[in-house]
C-alpha positions as CSV (number, residue, x, y, z in Angstrom):
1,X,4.3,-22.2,16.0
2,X,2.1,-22.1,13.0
3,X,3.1,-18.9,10.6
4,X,0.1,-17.4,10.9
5,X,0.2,-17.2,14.9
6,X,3.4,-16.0,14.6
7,X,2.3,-13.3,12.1
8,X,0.1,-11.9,14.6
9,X,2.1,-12.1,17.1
10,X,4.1,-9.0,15.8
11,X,1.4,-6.3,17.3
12,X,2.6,-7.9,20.5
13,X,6.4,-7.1,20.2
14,X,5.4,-3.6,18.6
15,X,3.3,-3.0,21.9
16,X,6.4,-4.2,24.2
17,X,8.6,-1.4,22.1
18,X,6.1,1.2,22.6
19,X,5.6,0.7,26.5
20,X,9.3,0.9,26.6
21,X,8.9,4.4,25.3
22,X,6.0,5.1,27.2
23,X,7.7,3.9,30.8
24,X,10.3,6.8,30.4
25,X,7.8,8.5,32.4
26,X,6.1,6.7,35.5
27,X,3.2,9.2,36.4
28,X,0.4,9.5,34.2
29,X,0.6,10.9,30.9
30,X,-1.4,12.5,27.9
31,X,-1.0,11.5,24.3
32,X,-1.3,13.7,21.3
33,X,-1.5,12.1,17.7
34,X,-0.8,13.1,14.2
35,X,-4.2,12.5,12.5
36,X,-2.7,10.1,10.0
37,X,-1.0,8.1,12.2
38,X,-4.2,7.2,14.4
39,X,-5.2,4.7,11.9
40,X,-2.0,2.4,11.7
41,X,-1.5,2.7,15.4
42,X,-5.3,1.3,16.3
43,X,-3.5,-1.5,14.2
44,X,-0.7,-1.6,17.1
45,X,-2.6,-0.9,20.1
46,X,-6.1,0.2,21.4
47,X,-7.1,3.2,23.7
48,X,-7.6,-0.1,26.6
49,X,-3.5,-0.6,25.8
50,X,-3.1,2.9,26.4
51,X,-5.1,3.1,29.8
52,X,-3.3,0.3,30.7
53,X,0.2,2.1,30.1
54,X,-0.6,5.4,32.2
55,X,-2.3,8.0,29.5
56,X,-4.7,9.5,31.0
57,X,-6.2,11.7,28.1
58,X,-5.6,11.3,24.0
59,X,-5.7,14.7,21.6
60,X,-5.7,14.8,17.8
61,X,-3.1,17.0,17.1
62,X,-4.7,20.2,15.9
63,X,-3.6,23.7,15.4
64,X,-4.6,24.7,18.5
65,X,-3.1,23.3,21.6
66,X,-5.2,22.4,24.5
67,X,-3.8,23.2,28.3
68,X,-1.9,20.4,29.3
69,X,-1.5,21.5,32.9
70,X,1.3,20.0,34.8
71,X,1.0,16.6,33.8
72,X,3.7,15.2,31.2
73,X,2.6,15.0,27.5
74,X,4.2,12.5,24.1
75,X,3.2,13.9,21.0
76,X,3.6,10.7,18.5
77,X,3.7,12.0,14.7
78,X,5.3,10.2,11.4
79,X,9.2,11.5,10.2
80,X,7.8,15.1,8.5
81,X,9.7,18.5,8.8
82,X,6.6,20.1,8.8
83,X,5.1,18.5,11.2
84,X,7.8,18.5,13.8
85,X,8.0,22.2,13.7
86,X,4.4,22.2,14.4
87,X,5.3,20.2,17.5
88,X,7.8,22.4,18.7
89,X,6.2,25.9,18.0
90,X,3.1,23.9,20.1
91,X,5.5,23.0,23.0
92,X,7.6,26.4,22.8
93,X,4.0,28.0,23.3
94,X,3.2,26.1,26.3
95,X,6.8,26.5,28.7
96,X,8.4,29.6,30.1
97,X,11.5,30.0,28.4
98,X,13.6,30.9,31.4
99,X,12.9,27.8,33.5
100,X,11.1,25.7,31.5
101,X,9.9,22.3,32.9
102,X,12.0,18.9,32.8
103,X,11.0,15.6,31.3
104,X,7.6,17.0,30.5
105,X,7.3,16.8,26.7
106,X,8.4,13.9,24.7
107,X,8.2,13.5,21.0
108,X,7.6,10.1,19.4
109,X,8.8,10.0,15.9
110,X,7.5,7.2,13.4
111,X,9.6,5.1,12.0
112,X,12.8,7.4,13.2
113,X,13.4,10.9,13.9
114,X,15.8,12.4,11.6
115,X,19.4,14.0,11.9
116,X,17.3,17.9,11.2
117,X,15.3,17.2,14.3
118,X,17.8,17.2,17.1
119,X,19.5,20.3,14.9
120,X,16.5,22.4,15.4
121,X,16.1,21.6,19.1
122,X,19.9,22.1,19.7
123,X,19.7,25.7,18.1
124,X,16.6,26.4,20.3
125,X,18.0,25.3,23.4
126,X,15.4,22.4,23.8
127,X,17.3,19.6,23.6
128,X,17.4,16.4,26.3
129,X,16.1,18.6,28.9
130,X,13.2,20.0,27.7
131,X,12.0,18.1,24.6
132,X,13.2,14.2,24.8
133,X,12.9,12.6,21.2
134,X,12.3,8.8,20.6
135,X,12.3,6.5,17.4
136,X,9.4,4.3,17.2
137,X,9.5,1.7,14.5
138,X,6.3,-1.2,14.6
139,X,6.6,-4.5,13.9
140,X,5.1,-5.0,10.0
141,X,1.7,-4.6,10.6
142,X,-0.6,-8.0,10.0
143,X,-3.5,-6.2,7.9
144,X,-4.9,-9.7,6.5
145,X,-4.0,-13.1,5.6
146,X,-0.8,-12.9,4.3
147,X,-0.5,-9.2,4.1
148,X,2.0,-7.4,6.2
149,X,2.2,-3.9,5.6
150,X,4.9,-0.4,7.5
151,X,1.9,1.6,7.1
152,X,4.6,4.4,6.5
153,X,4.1,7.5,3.8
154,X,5.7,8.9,2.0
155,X,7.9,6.3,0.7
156,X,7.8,6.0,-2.7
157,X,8.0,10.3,-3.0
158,X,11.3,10.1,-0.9
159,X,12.9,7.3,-2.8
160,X,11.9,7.2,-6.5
161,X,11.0,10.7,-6.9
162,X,13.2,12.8,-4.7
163,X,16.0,10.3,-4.2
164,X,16.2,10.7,-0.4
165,X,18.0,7.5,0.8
166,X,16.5,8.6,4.7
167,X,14.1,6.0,4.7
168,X,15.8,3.1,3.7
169,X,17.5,1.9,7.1
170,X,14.0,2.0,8.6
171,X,12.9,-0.4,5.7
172,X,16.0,-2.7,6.1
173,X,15.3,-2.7,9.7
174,X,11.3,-4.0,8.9
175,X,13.1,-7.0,6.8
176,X,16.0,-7.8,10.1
177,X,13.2,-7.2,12.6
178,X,10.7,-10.4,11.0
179,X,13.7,-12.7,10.2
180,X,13.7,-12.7,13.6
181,X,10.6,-14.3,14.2
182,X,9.8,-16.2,11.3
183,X,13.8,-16.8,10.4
184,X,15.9,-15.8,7.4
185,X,15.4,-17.6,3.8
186,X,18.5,-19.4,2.4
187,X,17.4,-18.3,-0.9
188,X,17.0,-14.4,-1.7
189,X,16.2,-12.8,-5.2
190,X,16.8,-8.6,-5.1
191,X,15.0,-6.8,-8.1
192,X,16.3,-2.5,-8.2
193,X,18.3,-0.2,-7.3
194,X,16.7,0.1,-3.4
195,X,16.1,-3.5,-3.3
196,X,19.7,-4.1,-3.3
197,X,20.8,-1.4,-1.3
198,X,17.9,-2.7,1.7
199,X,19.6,-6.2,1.7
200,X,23.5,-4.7,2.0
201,X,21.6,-2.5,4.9
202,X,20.5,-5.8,6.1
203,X,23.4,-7.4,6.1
204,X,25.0,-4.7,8.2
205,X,22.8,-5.1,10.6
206,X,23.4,-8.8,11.3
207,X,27.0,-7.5,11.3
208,X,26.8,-4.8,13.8
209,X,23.4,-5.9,15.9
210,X,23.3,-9.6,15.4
211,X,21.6,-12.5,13.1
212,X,18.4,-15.1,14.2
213,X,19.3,-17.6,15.6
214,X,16.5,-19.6,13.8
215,X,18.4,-22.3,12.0
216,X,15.0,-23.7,10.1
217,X,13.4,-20.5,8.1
218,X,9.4,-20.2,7.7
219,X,9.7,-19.0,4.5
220,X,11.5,-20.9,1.4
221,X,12.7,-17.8,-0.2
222,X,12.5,-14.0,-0.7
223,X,11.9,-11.4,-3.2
224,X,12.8,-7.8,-2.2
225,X,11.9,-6.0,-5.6
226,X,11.6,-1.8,-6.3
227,X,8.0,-0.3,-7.4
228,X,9.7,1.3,-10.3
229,X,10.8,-2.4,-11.9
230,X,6.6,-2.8,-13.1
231,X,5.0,0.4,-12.6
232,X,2.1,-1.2,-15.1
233,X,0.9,-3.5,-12.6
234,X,0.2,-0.1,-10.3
235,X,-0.8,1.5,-13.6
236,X,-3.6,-0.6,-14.8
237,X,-7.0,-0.1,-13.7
238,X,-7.4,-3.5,-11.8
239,X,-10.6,-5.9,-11.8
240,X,-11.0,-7.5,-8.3
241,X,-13.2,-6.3,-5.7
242,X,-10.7,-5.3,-3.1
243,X,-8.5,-3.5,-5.7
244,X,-11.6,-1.5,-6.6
245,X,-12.9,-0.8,-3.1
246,X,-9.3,1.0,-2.8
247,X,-9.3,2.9,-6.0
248,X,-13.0,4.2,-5.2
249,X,-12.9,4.6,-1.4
250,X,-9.2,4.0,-0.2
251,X,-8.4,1.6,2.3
252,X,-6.1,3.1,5.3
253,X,-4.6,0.2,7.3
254,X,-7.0,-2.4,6.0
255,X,-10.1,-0.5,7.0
256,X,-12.7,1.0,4.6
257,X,-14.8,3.9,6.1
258,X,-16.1,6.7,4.2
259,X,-18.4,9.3,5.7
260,X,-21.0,11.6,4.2
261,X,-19.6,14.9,4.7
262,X,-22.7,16.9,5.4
263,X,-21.8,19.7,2.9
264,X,-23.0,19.1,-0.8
265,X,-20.6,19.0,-3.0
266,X,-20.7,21.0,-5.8
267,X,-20.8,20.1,-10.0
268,X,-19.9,23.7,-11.2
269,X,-17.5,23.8,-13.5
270,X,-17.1,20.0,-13.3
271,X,-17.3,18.0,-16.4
272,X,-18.9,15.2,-14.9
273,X,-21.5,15.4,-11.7
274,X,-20.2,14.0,-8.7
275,X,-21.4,10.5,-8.1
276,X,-22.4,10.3,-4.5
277,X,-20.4,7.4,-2.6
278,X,-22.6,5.2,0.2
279,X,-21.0,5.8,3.5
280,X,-19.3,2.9,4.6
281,X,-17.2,1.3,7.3
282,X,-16.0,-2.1,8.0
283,X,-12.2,-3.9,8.3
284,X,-11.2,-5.7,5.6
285,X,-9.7,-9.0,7.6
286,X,-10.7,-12.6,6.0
287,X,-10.8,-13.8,9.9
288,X,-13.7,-11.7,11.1
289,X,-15.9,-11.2,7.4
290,X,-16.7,-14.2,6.1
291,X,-18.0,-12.4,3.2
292,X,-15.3,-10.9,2.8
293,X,-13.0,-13.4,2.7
294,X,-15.8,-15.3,-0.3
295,X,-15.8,-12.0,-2.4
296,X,-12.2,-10.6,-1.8
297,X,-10.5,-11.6,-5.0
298,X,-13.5,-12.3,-7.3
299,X,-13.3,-10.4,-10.6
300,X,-16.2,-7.4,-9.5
301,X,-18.9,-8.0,-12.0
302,X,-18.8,-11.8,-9.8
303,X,-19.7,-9.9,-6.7
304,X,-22.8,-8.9,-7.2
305,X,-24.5,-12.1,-8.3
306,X,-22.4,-13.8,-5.1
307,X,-23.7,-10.9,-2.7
308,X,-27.4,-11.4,-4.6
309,X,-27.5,-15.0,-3.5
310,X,-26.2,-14.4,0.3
311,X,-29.4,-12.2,0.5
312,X,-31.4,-14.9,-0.6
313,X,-30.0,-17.0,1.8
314,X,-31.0,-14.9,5.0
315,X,-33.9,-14.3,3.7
316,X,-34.6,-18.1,3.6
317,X,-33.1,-18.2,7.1
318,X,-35.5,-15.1,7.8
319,X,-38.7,-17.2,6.5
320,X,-37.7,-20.7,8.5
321,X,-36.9,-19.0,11.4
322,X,-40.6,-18.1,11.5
323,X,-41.9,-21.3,11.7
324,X,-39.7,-22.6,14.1
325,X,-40.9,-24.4,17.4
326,X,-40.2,-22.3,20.9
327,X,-37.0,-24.9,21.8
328,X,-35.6,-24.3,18.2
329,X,-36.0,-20.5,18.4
330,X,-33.9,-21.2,21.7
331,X,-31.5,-23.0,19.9
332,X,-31.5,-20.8,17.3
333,X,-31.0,-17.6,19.1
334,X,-28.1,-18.8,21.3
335,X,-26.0,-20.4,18.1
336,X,-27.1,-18.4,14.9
337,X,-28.6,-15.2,15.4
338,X,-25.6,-13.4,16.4
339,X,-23.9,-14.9,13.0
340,X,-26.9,-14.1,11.2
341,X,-27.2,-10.3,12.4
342,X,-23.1,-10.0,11.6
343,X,-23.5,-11.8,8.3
344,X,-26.3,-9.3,7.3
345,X,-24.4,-6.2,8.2
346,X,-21.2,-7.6,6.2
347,X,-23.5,-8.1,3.1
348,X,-25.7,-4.7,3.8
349,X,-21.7,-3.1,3.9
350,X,-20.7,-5.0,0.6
351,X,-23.7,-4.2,-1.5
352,X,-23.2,-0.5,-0.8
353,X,-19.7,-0.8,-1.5
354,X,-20.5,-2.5,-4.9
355,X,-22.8,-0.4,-5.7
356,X,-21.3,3.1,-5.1
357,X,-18.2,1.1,-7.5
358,X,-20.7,0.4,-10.2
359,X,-21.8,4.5,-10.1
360,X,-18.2,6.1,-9.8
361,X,-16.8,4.3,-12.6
362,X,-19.4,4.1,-15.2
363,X,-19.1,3.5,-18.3
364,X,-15.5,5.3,-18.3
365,X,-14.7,1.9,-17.1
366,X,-14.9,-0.7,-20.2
367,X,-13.6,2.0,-22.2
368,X,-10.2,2.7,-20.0
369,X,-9.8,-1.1,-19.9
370,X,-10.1,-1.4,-23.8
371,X,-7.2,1.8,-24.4
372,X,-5.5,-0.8,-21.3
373,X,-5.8,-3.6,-23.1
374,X,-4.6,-2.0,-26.7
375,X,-1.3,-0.6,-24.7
376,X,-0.3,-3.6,-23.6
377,X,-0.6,-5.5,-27.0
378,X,1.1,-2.8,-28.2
379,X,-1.5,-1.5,-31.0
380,X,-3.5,1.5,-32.0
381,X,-0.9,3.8,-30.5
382,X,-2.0,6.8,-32.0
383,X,-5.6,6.0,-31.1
384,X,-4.4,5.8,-27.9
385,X,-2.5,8.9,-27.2
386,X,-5.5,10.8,-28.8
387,X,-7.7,9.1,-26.4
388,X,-4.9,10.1,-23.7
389,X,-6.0,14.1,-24.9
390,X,-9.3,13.6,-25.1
391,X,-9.2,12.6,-21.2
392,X,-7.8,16.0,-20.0
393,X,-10.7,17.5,-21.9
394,X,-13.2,14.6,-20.4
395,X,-11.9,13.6,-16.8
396,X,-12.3,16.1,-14.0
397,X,-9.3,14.7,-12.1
398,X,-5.5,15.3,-12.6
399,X,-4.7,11.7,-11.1
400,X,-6.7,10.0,-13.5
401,X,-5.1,11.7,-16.8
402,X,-1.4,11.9,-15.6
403,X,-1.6,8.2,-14.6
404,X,-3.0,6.8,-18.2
405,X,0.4,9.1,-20.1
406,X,2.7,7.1,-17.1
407,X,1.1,4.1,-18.1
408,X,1.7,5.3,-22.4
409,X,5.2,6.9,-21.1
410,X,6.4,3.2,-19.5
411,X,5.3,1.1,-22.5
412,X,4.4,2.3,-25.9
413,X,6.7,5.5,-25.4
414,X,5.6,9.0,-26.3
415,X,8.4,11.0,-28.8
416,X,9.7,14.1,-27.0
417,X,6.9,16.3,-28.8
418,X,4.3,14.6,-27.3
419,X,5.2,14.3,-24.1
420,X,5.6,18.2,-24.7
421,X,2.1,18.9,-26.3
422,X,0.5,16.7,-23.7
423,X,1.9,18.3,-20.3
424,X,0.9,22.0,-22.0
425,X,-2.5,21.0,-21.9
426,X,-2.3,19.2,-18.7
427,X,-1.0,22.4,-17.3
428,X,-3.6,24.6,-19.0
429,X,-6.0,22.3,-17.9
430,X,-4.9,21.8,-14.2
431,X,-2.9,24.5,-13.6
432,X,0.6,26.2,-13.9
433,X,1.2,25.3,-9.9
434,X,1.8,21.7,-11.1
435,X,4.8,22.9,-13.4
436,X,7.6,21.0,-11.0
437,X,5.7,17.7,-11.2
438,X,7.8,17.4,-14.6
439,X,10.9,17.1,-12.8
440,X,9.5,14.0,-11.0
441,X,8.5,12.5,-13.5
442,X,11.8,12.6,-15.2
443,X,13.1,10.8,-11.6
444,X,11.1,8.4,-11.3
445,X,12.1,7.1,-15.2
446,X,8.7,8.0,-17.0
447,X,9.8,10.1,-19.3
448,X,13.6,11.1,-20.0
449,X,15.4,14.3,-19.5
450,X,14.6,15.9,-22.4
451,X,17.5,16.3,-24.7
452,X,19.9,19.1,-25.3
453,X,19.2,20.4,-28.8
454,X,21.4,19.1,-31.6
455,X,21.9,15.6,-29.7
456,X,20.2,12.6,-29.5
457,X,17.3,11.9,-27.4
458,X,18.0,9.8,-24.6
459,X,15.3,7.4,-23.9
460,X,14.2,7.2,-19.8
461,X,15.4,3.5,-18.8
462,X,12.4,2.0,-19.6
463,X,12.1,1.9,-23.5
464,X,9.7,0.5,-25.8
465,X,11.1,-2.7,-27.3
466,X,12.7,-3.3,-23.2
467,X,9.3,-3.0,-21.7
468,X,7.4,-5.5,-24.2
469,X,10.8,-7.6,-24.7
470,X,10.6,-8.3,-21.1
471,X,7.2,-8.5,-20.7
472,X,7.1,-11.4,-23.4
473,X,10.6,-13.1,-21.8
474,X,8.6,-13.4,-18.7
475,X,4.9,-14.5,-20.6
476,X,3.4,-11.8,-18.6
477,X,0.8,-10.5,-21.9
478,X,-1.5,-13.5,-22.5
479,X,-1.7,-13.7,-26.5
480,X,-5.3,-14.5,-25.8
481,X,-7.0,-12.7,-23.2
482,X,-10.6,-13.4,-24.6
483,X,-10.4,-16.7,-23.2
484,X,-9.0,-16.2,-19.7
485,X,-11.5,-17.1,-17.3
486,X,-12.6,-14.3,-15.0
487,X,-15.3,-16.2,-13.0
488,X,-13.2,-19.2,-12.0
489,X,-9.7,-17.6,-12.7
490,X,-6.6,-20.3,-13.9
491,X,-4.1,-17.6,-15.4
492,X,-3.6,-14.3,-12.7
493,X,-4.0,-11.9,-15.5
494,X,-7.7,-12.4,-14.8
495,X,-6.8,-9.0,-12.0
496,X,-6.5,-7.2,-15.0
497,X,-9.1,-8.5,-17.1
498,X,-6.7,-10.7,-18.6
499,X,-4.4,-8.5,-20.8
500,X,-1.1,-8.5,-17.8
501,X,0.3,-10.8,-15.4
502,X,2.0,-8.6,-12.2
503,X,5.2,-9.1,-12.4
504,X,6.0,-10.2,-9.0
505,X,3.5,-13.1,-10.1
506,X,5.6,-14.1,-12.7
507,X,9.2,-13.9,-10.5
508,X,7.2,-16.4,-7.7
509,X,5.7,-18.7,-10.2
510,X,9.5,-19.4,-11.7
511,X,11.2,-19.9,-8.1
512,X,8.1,-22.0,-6.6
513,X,8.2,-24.1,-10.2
514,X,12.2,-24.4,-9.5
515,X,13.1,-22.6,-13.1
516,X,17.1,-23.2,-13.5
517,X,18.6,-19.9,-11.6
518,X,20.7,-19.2,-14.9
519,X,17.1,-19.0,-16.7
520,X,15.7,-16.9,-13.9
521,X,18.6,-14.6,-14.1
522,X,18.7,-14.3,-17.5
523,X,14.9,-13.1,-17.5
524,X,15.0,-10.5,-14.9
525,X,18.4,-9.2,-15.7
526,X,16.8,-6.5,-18.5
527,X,14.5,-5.0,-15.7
528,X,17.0,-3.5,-13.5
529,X,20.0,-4.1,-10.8
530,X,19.5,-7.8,-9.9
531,X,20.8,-9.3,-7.0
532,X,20.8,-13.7,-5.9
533,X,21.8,-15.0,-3.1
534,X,21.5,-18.9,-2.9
535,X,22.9,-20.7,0.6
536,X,21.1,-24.0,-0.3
537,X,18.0,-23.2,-0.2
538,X,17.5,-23.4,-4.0
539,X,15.2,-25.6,-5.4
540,X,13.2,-24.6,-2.1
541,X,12.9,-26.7,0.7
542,X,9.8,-24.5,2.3
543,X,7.2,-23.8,-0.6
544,X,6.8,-20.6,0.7
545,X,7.7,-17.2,-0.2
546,X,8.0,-13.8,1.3
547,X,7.3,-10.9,-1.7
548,X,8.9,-7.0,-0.2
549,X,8.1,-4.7,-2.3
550,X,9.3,-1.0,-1.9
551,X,6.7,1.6,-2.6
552,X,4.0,0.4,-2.5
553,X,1.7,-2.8,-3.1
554,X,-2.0,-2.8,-5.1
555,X,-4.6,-5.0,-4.1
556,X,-4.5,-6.5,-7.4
557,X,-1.2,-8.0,-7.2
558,X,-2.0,-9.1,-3.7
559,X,-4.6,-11.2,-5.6
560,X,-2.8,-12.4,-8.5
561,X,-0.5,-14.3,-5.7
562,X,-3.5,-15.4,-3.9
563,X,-4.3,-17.4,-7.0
564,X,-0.7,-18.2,-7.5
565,X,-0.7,-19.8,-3.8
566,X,-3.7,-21.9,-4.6
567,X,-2.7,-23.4,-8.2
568,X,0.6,-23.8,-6.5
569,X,-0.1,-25.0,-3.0
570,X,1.9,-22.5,-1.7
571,X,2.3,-19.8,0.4
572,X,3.3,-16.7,-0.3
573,X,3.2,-13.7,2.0
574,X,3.0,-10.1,0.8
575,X,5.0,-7.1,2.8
576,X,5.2,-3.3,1.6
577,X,5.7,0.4,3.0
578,X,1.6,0.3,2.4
579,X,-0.7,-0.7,0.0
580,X,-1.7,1.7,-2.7
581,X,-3.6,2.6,-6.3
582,X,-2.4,4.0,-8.8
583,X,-3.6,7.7,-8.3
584,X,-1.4,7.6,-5.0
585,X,1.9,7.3,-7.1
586,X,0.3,10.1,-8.6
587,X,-0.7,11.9,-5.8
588,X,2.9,12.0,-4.6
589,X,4.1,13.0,-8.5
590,X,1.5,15.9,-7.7
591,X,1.9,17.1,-4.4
């Protein structure tokens, strides 16, 4: 079975999990749904599923709880405290507390519910009889060619920033789950702290639950590497179209849809007016948009001239289609207007999309890409972390500010007074209610712990001469980015207007090009807890890879491998917790 059929077939083994589940109870049954998790679950199964498995009626969870009468009820929410005690205050206010009712409320928990959720029932009496809980982990979720995403949140807060290790059995289990459909590779490169520890997870599992019994892997090799190893590649602000779409809009499960909200939103006290964004809503799947799949990975200021001349071209269809004869109107109507009228609502979708990109950035754009481009060479630092101050005066968002010092804190390193001066004014500026952000930011290695006084200072693990000594072992800084081609890209900087190469890019280039392992090792050792595993499978036999990442993926690196795959005539498949900007890192830093 081709890779890609058995890609999609995932949604179907996710669907037999869930009607498992569902089957615990053989009357009918309502459904109630954690808002967030509707999106990633249309992704699983649709409402016709559903039917088709007894529930009768589907609620949003809300904070108000509609009368369920006597029919049996699964709530289905994500692994949060919070939310599970909103569950169970819901349910409590629903059942007498004498006799309550058996088997009627069940609580599906997403990936796994955790060790604090049978506590609480236990100490309320709850447990087995009244409130049943289940773990419900889906299948990696095929968003688009080539990407599998967990959809999960959260991630990246619990492990890098909090140092929760709750999450990581579910994320081994994603990696053992799809070696059992597409096989395990015989050659396996581990990149981080979490990387590591999701492969010894792994190998427990084969221990204790069993191994494929695929003896011919789909995949040549695979790279299980931590967020925290490049943060720049989530740093930068990225070029391509899709990557753009997501910083601007966000995509949620491979679907952009943004709504006008009715209300106006207000500019006092703003800095800068609020740009108003087209309201827009289609999938992003290569299989279904054809213009799509054309304009996905194109550098953004090529979209609009390729958008311009797809217009032109229905409206030459538009014209000829005038003149046509009844029998080829016929013809015409039964083959191509139905691909016509989908093609023109794809374009009428992209054009607003491009449009509402070109008005939210501005011209804040060339400028942030120039300070970019000066970081990574390494040059005009103090230009740079003036520019970095000037933005908390300039930008009306906290994401946007605190991202560009992570981005200074990672690579040209700020002394310990700046870092100081900078997060007083960021605190002035955004508020004192953001004071235990600095703690986080100490976790997740942007800037150190700041030293006791009359010692040293101890730089965070990410220095200045590591990052660009690195970054130069692995030729990830093109010494001429001038001259990379963004309209017909050759070099997969072009994602970043040419001034940085994702790393991830750089590891699969070196394995698919069968670089000597000693050399391979020897490059990635500086960057953090490294972990090879060859069983013959190196040089690959399969020129195909599988690229985890834990904590997050960005559209741009997505499309740095996508030109990888065709200068290399590979394939290479993407899999994260979800796929992310980098204002979500600092979202979680934030919230």
């Amino acid at each position: 079975m081709e890779l890609n059929k058995k890609l999609s077939s995932l949604q179907e083994i996710s669907k037999t999990q869930l009607s498992k589940i569902l089957s615990t109870v053989s009357s009918t049954k309502h459904l109630v749904l954690e808002p967030s998790i509707i999106r990633p679950l249309e992704r699983v199964c649709g409402v016709k599923w559903l039917k088709g498995n007894g529930v009768e009626k589907i609620f949003k969870l809300d904070s108000t709880c509609p009368q369920f009468d006597d029919t049996p009820v699964f709530y289905m929410i994500f692994s949060k405290l919070t939310v599970f005690r909103q569950v169970v205050d819901q349910i409590r206010s629903q059942i007498n507390q004498e006799n309550p009712v058996k088997n009627k409320f069940h609580v599906i928990v997403v990936p796994r519910y955790l060790y604090h959720f049978q506590e609480k029932l236990e100490e309320l009496g709850l447990i087995y009889s009244v409130i049943k809980l289940h773990s419900f982990q889906w299948f990696p979720l095929n968003l688009d060619v080539g990407i599998l995403s967990l959809e999960l949140p959260n991630i990246f807060k619990s492990l890098f920033l909090q140092s929760d290790f709750t999450f990581l059995p579910p994320l081994a289990r994603a990696l053992w789950n799809l070696f059992f459909v597409i096989g395990k590779p015989r050659f396996i490169v581990a990149l981080g702290e979490y990387s590591k520890k999701i492969l010894s997870q792994v190998d427990l599992l084969i221990e204790n639950q069993g191994d494929t019994d695929k003896l011919e892997s789909d995949i040549g090799g695979l790279i299980v590497i931590d967020r925290n190893v490049d943060y720049s590649s989530a740093l930068l602000t990225p070029g391509t179209y899709t990557a753009l779409l997501n910083e601007v809009y966000g995509v949620s499960s491979g679907v952009c849809e943004y709504k006008e909200d009715g209300g106006q939103q207000k500019n006092e006290g703003r800095i800068n007016p609020v740009v108003k964004k087209q309201p827009v809503n289609f999938t992003l799947d290569s299989n279904q948009d054809s213009v799509y799949a054309d304009i996905k990975n194109r550098y953004f200021t090529e979209v609009t001239s390729v958008l311009s001349t797809l217009t032109k071209q229905l409206k030459t269809e538009k014209v000829q289609s005038k003149e046509m004869a009844l029998d080829e109107i016929k013809r015409y109507v039964q083959t191509q207007l139905q691909a016509t009228k989908s093609r023109k609502k794809f374009i009428t979708n992209h054009l607003l999309a491009a449009e509402t990109i070109i008005n939210v950035l501005g011209s804040r754009y060339e400028t942030q890409q120039e300070i970019e481009a000066d970081i990574i060479r390494n040059t005009n630092r103090s230009a740079n972390f003036s520019y970095l101050e000037e933005s908390l005066c300039v930008e009306d968002s906290e994401h946007v500010s605190l991202r560009l010092f992570c981005l200074l804190s990672v690579t040209q390193k700020l002394s310990e007074s700046e870092v100081k001066s900078f997060w007083r004014k960021f605190l002035h500026q955004f508020g004192f209610s953001y004071s235990f952000a600095y703690r986080y930011l100490i976790n997740a290695n942007f800037i150190a712990e700041p030293a006791p006084t009359n010692s040293k200072i101890r730089l965070p693990k990410f220095a200045t001469k590591e990052f660009y000594t690195n970054a130069n072992k692995l030729k990830q800084i093109p010494p001429n980015p001038e001259k990379i081609n963004l309209k017909f890209p050759t070099c997969a900087s072009y994602v970043f207007g040419g001034v940085y190469i994702p790393l991830i890019t750089q590891i699969a280039s070196m394995i698919l090009n069968s670089t000597p392992i000693d050399e391979i090792s020897m490059k990635l050792s500086g960057l953090g807890v490294l972990s090879l595993r060859n069983d013959k499978g190196f040089p690959l036999e399969r020129r195909s890879l599988l690229i985890y990442l834990v904590g997050g993926v960005t559209y741009a690196e997505i499309a740095a491998c996508n030109l990888l795959e065709t200068l290399t005539g590979s394939r290479i498949i993407i899999l994260s917790d979800r796929i992310i900007t980098g204002n979500d890192l600092m979202k979680e830093i934030l919230s």
